[in-house]
C-alpha positions, 0 to 999 in steps of 0.5 A, spaced: 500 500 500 502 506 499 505 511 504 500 515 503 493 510 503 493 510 509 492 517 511 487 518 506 482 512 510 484 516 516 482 522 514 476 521 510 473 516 517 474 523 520 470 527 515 465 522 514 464 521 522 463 529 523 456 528 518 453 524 523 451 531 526 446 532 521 442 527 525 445 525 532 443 532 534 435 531 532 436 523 534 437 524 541 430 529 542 427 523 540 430 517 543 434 516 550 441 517 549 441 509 550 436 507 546 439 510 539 447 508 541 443 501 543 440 500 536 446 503 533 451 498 535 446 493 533 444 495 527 452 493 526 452 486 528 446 484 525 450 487 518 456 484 520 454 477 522 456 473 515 463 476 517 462 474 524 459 466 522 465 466 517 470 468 523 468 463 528 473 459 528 478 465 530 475 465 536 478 459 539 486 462 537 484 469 540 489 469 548 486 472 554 489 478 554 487 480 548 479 480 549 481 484 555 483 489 548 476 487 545 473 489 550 476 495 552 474 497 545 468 493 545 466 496 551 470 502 552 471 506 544 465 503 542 459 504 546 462 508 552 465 514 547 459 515 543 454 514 549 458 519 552 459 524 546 452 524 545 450 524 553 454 531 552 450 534 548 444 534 553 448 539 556 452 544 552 453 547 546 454 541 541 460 545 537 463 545 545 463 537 545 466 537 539 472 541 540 474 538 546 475 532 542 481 535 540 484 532 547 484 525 544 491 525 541 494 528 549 490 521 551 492 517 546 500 520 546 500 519 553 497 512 553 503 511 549 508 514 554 505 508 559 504 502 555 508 503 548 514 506 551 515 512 548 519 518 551 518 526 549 522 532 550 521 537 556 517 542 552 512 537 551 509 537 558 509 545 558 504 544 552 500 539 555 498 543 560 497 549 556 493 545 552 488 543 559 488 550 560 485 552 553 480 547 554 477 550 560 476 556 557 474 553 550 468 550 555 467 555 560 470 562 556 470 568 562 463 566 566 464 563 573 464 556 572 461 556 579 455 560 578 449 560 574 449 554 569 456 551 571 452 544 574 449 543 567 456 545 563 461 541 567 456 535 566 457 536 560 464 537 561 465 531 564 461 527 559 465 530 552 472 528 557 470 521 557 468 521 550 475 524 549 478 518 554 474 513 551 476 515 544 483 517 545 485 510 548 482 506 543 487 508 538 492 505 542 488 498 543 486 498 536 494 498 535 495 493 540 490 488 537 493 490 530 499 486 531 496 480 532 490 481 529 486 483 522 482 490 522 476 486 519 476 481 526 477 487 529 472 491 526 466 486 528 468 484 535 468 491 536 461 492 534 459 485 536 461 486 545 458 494 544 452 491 543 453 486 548 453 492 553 448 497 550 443 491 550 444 490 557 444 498 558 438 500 554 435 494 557 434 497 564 432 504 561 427 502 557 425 494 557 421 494 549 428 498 546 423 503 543 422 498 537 415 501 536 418 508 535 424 506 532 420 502 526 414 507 526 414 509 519 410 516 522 416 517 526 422 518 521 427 516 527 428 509 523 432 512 516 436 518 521 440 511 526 440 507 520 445 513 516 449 514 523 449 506 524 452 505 517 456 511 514 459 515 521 459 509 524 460 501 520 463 504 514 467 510 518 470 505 523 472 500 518 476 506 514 479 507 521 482 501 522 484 499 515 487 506 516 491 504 522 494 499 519 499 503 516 500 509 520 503 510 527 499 512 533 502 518 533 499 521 526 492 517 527 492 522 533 493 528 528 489 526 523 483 525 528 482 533 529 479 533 522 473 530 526 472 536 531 475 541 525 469 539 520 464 538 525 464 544 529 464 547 522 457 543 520 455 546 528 456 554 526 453 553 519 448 549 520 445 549 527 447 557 529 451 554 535 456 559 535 462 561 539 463 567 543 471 571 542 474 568 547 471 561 546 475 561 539 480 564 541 482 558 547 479 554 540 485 556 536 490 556 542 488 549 543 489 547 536 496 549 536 498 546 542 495 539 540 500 540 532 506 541 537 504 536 542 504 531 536 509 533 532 514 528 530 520 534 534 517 532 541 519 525 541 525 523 543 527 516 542 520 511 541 520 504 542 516 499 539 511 495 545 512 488 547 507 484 545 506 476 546 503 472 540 496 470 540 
């Protein structure tokens, strides 16, 4: 494959995922935010049975640390990041979500830190920093965050920041697994133990699933799950993980902020969510200290994880 097939999946994933926004924003009025993630996720694993039957018998070669991987990208980047992300938005400013999902490359550099054993020159931890400090502002700008809407806000927060964590930290267990695995193994398994969860989760909420409401041909939520199910969702993560394969976790981490670029830009030109100055200012602030934290100059000396065969 050449060098650059790799980028270019990755890059379209990013963009296709942020046209999700053109019905997660109306979805989540309609149905709990289980509920949707729920249907999602399962909409996927029925798609994908065929290739689940046809991959059975890999299930019996898979070693036990790696269905702690599967799970933590079943359970975790899957289901958990997106009921995240899409829970924030019941509490802010959508376009706000977006851009704290710039955060992700932080999370996953410094996962990589830990388990893939790569080093970064001092001045990186200086813009770790500044890029935290720009992310409060981008979220709360000059306002009191213990005043007024603060609760609502820093829920929200809370909520966009684990999506950043579950997402963040996917990447590097998707590169785990990729040692030892293929992407489409990968793939399936991800929507397969995400449904497993979001079963389970949506179940407590609601034991009929809303599958009348769902299916209602008055209700018009059926076509809006579908098209996030398949396009940002099956069709996007399948990109990424092809994409993955032929690039370092580092730039996976660069390309992903086409994702939180493209989509704050469908929130201000299609949804009127605009930002105050200081907002774009901290915006801005934070996309430059995300390009030098993941710039190739930051790293100083990285080494390969050691893995164990499957």
């Amino acid at each position: 494959m050449h060098l650059w097939w790799g980028p270019l999946l990755m890059a379209f994933c990013h963009l296709l995922r942020s046209t999700d926004l053109f019905f997660r924003v109306g979805a989540i009025t309609a149905l709990p935010v289980t509920i949707l993630i729920m249907w999602e996720h399962v909409i996927n694993t029925v798609v994908l049975l065929p290739v689940i039957w046809r991959l059975r018998g890999r299930y019996r070669q898979v070693a036990w640390q790696d269905w702690g991987l599967f799970v933590l990208i079943g359970w975790g980047a899957s289901a958990g990041g997106i009921l995240c992300f899409t829970q924030a938005f019941k509490y802010m400013n959508p376009a706000l979500v977006i851009l704290l999902q710039k955060l992700q490359p932080l999370v996953t550099i410094t996962l990589g830190m830990v388990l893939l054993r790569e080093r970064f020159r001092p001045s990186f931890y200086g813009w770790s920093a500044l890029a935290v400090a720009s992310s409060y502002f981008v979220s709360f700008s000059l306002t009191n965050p213990f005043s007024g809407d603060w609760t609502r806000i820093g829920t929200g927060t809370v909520f966009a920041l684990l999506a950043v964590f579950f997402w963040g930290s996917g990447t590097v267990w998707g590169k785990l697994l990729l040692r030892r695995h293929d992407q489409v193994f990968i793939l399936v398994n991800r929507f397969l133990l995400g449904s497993v969860f979001t079963v389970g989760l949506a179940w407590s909420v609601n034991p009929s699933l809303m599958a009348a409401e769902v299916f209602s041909p008055a209700g018009g939520i059926l076509g809006k799950v579908l098209y996030m199910a398949l396009l940002p969702g099956l069709l996007a993560t399948g990109l990424f993980y092809f994409g993955l394969a032929h690039v370092n976790a580092a730039v996976a981490s660069i390309l992903e902020l086409l994702f939180p670029l493209s989509s704050v830009l469908i929130m201000w030109g299609y949804f009127n969510q605009p930002l105050d100055g200081v907002q774009i200012g901290a915006a801005i602030v934070l996309f430059v200290c995300m390009g030098r934290i993941t710039s190739p100059s930051m790293r100083s000396g990285p080494q390969e994880p050691r893995t164990s065969g499957a």
